[in-house]
C-alpha positions as CSV (number, residue, x, y, z in Angstrom):
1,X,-64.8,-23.1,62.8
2,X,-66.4,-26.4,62.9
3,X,-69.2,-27.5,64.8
4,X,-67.1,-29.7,67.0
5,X,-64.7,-27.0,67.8
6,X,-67.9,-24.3,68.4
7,X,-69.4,-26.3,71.0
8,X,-66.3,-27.5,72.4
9,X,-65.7,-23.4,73.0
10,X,-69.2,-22.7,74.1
11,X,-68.4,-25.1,76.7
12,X,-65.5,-24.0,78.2
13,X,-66.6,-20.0,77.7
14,X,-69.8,-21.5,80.2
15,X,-67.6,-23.4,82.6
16,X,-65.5,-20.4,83.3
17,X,-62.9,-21.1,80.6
18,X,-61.7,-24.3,82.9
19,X,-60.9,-27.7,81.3
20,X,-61.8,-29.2,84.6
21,X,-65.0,-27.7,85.0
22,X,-65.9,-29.2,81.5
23,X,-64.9,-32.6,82.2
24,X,-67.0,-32.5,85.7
25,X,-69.7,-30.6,83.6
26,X,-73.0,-31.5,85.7
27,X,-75.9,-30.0,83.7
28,X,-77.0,-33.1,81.4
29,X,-80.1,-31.4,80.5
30,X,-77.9,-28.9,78.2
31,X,-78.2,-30.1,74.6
32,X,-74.5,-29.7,73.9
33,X,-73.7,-32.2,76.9
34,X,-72.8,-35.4,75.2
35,X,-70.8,-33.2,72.8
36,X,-68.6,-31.1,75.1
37,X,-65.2,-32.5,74.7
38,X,-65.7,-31.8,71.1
39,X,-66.7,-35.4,70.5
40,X,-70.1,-37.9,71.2
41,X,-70.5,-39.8,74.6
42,X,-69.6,-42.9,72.5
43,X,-66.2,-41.6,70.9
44,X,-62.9,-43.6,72.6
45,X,-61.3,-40.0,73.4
46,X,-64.4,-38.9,75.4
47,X,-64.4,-42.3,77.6
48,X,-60.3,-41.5,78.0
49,X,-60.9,-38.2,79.3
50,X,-64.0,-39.5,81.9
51,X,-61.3,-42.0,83.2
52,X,-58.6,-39.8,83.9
53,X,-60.9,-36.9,85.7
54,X,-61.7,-40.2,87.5
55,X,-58.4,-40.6,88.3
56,X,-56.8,-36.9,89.0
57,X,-60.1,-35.6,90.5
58,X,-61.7,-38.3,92.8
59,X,-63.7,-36.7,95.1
60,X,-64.7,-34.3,92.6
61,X,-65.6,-36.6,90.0
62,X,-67.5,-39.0,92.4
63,X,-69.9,-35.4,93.2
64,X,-70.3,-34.4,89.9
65,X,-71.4,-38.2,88.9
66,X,-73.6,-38.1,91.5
67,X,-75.4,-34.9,90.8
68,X,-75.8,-35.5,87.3
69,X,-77.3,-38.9,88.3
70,X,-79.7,-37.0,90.2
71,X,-80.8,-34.3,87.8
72,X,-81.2,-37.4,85.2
């Protein structure tokens, strides 16, 4: 397994195996944070996936932001 894949399944085994919960992830101080989609903060296919959880999960995404804002 590679080290992409291994975090990307820590992730979801910690967020209750839900893709959701991953994407609205709000526990920044975990070191594996920036990495859980499998790919850095700065990768195009992370910023995709921010923008649609935007988009299908609104009031949802608008908390999580807001709470990981506030344990920055």
């Amino acid at each position: 397994m590679t080290r992409a894949k291994a975090i990307k399944q820590n992730c979801f085994e910690c967020s209750g195996d839900s893709h959701k919960e991953v994407t609205l992830c709000c526990v920044p101080g975990c070191p594996l944070y920036p990495y859980r989609f499998g790919n850095s903060a700065a990768s195009g296919a992370y910023k995709t996936r921010m923008r649609l959880a935007k988009k299908r999960y609104p009031e949802e995404y608008a908390e999580a932001m807001a709470l990981q804002k506030a344990n920055s």
